[in-house]
Phi, psi and omega in degrees: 000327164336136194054359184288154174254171189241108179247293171258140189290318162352298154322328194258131169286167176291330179291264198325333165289304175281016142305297193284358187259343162260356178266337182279336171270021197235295161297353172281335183265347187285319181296303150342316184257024181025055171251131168223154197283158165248356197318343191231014155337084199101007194247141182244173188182119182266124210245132128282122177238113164259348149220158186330153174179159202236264203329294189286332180269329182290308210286307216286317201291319191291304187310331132327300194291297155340325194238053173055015193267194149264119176315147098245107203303149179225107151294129199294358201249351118024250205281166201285343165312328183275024180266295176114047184271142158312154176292324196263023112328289155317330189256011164289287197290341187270311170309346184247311198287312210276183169225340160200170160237157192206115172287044188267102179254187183241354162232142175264359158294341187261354173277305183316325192272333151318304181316285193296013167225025180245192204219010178207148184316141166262139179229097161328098176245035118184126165243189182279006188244331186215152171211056186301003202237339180271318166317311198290006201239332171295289197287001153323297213269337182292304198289304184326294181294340168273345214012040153225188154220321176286116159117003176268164190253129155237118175269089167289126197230100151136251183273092215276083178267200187271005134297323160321314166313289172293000173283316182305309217282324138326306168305292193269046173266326210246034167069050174223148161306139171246118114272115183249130169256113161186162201323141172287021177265332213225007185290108173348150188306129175278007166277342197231009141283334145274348161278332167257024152301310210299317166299280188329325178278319208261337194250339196042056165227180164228177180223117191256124162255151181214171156215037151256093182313353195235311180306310180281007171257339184320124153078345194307131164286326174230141185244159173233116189206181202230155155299150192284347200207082193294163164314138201072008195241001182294348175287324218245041157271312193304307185294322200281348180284301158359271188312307177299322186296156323246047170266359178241033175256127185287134177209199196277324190283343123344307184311296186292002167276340186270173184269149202311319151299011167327133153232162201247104193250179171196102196277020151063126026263159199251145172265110160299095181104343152295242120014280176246174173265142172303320174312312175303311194271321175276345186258225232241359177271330191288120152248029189312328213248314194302321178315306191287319181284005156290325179328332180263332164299286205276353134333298173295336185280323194267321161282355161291319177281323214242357180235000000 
């Protein structure tokens, strides 16, 4: 896996994902024992950020920072892209300096075009199509609470976004039912709905899109869910509420559909009472926070393997 980019999960076999989900509890535990890694020792690693983030700029820079590298944060407004330098310029020149890059852009065309002129890994850490860095800290915390992965039902309720996305895909790679429930308006990309059959087959598991919430919550070991109204979407709230409310909101009566050890994610940040209810997100089913501090495990992990 050395030298490979993290664009997507897609990329990646199923062996190789649980390479980072094991490598990542494996620093999780190290971390604990105030033990820390050398994988980056000496190393720089330049993070772009084109849009806000609490979750992806904290885990990443601590994490870097633990296994010995240097963080060094770049704002697009930085760097010479808000100029209006080509991209594949910018991963020329970044590429002689740096030893990886970590990404959060407002297009994933333009991270694929970083990837593909740079000479060191690129690691998405969110375009508008994928979040592939957030999956792998969901399937930390499903196995961690469940002890599996293979053969459990997971119901994603709410937007087919680009979490949504890296979940399916992610999700049925690693042997689990996907029921994704939502409005037909709001339905996952059907190209990356088919990859994640494809996966999902290959695994002998499926993948559902409905827009029956209680058929996809029956029985679910996880209910899942995302805000109804992503960054950049604040004009299309008034409608996207519209649509969602209040049949795609994971709430207690919902809850009672899933099966009694459900546990409940959310990759945060949460619109409280939107999407979920607070009584949900706060009770005893809700793994929102073990969930948000895998993020720095398995961080660690895809940069210890890929650097």
């Amino acid at each position: 896996m050395k030298g490979n980019h993290l664009l997507s999960l897609a990329d990646f076999s199923r062996e190789q994902i649980m390479l980072m989900l094991d490598t990542a509890a494996d620093l999780k535990r190290q971390r604990y024992r105030s033990v820390h890694g050398t994988s980056l020792s000496g190393k720089s690693i330049g993070m772009i950020f084109e849009k806000p983030s609490t979750r992806t700029r904290v885990s990443f820079e601590v994490a870097i920072h633990e296994l010995e590298g240097y963080p060094l944060f770049l704002s697009s407004q930085e760097l010479q892209l808000s100029r209006g330098e080509p991209i594949k310029d910018t991963a020329r020149v970044l590429s002689r300096y740096l030893h990886g890059i970590v990404i959060r852009a407002r297009s994933h065309g333009d991270v694929v075009e970083l990837a593909n002129n740079s000479t060191i890994p690129v690691i998405n850490a969110l375009t508008p199509k994928f979040h592939p860095c957030q999956i792998l800290a969901d399937l930390l915390t499903i196995r961690e609470k469940l002890n599996e992965l293979e053969g459990l039902k997971l119901a994603y309720i709410g937007d087919g976004n680009n979490v949504c996305h890296s979940l399916m895909v992610g999700a049925a790679t690693m042997g689990l039912e996907v029921v994704v429930a939502c409005p037909e308006s709001y339905q996952p990309d059907p190209g990356i709905t088919r990859v994640a059959q494809e996966r999902a087959k290959e695994a002998l598991a499926k993948v559902e899109v409905t827009q029956d919430v209680k058929e996809a919550s029956k029985d679910a070991d996880v209910l899942y869910t995302d805000v109804f109204t992503s960054m950049g979407q604040e004009d299309e709230k008034a409608q996207r509420l519209e649509a969602f409310l209040p049949e795609y909101q994971i709430n207690a009566d919902l809850l009672k559909q899933a099966s009694p050890h459900a546990i409940v994610m959310h990759c945060l940040p949460a619109h409280r009472d939107e999407e979920i209810t607070d009584e949900v997100i706060e009770g005893p089913h809700s793994v929102v926070w073990d969930q948000a501090e895998n993020r720095l495990h398995t961080e660690k992990a895809v940069l210890a393997l890929l650097l």
